[in-house]
C-alpha positions as CSV (number, residue, x, y, z in Angstrom):
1,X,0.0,0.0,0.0
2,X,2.8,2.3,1.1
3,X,4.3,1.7,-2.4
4,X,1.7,2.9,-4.2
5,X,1.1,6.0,-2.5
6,X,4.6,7.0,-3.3
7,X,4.4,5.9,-7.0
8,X,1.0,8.2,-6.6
9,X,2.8,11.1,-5.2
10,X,5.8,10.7,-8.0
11,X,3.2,10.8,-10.8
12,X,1.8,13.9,-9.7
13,X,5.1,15.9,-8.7
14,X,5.9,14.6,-12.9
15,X,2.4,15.5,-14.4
16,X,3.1,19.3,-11.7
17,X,6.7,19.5,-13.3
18,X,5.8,18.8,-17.2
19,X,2.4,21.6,-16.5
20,X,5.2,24.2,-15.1
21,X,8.0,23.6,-17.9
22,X,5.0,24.2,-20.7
23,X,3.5,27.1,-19.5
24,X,6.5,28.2,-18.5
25,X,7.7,27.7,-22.3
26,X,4.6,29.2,-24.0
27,X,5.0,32.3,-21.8
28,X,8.9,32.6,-23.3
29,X,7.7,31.7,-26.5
30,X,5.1,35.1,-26.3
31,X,7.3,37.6,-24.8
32,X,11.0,36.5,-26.4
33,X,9.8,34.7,-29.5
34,X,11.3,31.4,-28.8
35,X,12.9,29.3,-25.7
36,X,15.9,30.3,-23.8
37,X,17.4,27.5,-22.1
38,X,18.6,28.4,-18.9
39,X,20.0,26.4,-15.6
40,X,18.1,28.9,-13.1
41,X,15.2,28.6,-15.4
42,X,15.2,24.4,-14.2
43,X,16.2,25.5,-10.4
44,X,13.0,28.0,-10.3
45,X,10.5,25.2,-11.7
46,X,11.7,22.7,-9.7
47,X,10.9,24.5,-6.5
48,X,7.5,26.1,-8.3
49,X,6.8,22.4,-8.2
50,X,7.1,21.3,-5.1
51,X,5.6,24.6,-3.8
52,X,2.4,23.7,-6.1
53,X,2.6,19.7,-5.3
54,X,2.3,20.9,-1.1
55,X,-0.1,23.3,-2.1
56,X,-2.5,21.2,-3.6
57,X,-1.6,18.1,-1.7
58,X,-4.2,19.9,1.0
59,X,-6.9,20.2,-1.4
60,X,-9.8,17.4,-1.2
61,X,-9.8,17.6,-5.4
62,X,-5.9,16.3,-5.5
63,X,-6.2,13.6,-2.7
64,X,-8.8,11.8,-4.6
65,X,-11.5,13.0,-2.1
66,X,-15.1,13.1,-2.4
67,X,-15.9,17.1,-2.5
68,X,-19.0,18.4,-1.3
């Protein structure tokens, strides 16, 4: 059981990370006209992620929770 709660929480911090690094690509894309690659760029949606994964991880939606 144990196992699958972490492969659960590894799946979403992935699906969190890949939502980040496209937005965060489209929104280069519109203001500089294509990507910039950048190391700080990574650093910045890595912690965006896990900032977003804790936040949600409260939310009765994310859990898997009946709402209502």
């Amino acid at each position: 059981m144990k196992v699958i709660k972490i492969l659960d929480k590894i799946v979403k911090l992935i699906w969190i990370f890949i939502v980040v690094g496209l937005i965060w690509q489209l929104i280069e894309i519109a203001m500089l006209g294509h990507i910039n690659p950048n190391h700080v760029d990574t650093v910045i949606s890595i912690i965006l992620t896990f900032s977003l994964y804790k936040n949600f991880e409260n939310q009765k939606w994310f859990k898997g929770e009946e709402i209502g």
